[in-house]
N, C-alpha and C positions, 0 to 999 in steps of 0.2 A: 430433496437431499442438498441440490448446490444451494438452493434460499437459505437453508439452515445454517450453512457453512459459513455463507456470506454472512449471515446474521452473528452468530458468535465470533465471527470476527471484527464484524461492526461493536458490539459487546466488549469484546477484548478490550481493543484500542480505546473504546469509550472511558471505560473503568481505568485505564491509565491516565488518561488527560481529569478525569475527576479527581482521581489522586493526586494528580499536580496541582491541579485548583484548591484540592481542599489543604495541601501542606501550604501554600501559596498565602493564603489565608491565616492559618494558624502561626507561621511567621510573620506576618505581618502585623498582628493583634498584637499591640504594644504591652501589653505585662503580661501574655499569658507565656508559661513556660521561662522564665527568670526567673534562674538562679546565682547570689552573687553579681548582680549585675549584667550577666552573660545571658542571652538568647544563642537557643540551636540555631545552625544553618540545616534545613528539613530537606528543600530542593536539591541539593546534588547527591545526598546518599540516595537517596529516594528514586534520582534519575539514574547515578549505576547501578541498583538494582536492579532497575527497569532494562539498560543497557545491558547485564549479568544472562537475563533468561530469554530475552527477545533479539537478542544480537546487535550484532556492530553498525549496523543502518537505524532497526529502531533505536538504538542507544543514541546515537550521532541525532537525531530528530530529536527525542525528548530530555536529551542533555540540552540543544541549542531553546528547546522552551522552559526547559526549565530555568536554563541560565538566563533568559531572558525576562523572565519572570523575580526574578534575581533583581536584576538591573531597574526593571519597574520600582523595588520597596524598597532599592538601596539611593538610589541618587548618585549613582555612578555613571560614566562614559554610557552609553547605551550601547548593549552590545557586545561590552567586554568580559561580563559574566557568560553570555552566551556564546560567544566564540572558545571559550577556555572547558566548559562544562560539556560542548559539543568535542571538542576534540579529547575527553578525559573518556566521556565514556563510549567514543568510537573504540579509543583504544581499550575501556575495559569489556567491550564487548568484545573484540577482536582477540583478547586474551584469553577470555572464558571458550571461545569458540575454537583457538588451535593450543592454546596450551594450559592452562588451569581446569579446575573445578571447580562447576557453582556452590561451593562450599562458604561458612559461613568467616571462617578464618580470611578466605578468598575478597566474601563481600570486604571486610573489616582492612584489607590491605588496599583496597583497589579504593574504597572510599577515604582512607585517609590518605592516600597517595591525590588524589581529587582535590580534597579540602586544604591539604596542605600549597598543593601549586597554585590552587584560587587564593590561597589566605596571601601565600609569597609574592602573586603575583598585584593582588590589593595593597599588600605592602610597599613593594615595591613602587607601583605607578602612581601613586596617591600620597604615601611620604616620604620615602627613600630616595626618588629622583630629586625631591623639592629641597631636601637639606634640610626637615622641621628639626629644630630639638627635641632632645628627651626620645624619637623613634623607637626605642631597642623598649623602652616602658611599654610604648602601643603593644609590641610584636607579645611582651613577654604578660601583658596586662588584659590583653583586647583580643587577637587573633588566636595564639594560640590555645588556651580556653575556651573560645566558640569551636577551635577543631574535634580541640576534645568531648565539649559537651557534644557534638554534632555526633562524634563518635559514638559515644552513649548510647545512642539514640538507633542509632543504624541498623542493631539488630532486631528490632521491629519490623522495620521498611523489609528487611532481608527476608523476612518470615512470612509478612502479609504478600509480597508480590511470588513468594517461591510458591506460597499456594493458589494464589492467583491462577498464575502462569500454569502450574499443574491442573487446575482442573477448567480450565481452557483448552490446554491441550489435550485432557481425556475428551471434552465434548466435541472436541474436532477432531482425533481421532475414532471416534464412534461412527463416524459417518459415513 
């Protein structure tokens, strides 16, 4: 009984970190998924969902790899995607646990709520402090469009982990 237990949750966890390899990957592949110019951001909806059903600790762990996985395919500070991604989805774990529902309205606020403070905050530290011209172009041309295709997108991640997470938890439940 306890090998079992152990094993599907060796299982579990596995099947999430594959999931982040495989979004990892599919953002990374330079024309797949452009539209308009615009590529999703796959990793952080993907990690608050994860953060959504497994809580504010898992969440806080696969936000900080997701974000750092981020930080690998972007050529950014190292680190800055994963400290921001790690603290987005502590908190939308910590949300879903004392006050919301894993709803999908739920997923769709808590991940643009994400995307938008990674987008503000790449805004920010990367042209905004610097004084580039034209900036308000990038925001209104580059970031905000990847949030929303991101957005798009979301409700997949929301549906493949909600069942996930459900029938993980029937098989560790059974036991």
């Amino acid at each position: 009984m306890q090998q079992r237990k152990k094993l599907y949750h060796i299982l579990k966890w596995s099947s999430y970190v594959l999931l982040i390899i495989i979004a990892y990957v599919l953002q990374t592949t330079t024309s797949l998924f452009v539209i308009f110019g615009v590529k999703p951001l796959l990793l952080a909806p993907l990690a608050v969902c994860i953060a959504m059903f497994e809580g504010e600790f898992a969440g806080a762990i696969f936000g900080a790899v997701a974000g750092l996985f981020c930080d690998l395919g972007s050529g950014q500070l190292f680190g800055s995607n994963g400290l921001v991604l790690m603290l987005c989805c502590f908190a939308a774990g910590l949300l879903v646990h004392v006050l919301m529902r894993p709803t999908l309205l739920t997923c769709m606020i808590l991940s643009g709520g994400t995307l938008l403070l990674r987008g503000m905050f790449d805004f920010f530290f990367n042209l905004a402090l610097w004084d580039y011209d034209g900036i308000s172009r990038v925001l209104l041309t580059n970031i905000f469009p990847v949030i929303l295709y991101s957005l798009a997108v979301t409700p997949l991640f929301y549906l493949l982990i909600k069942k996930l997470s459900a029938r993980f938890e029937g098989l560790l439940t059974l036991e």
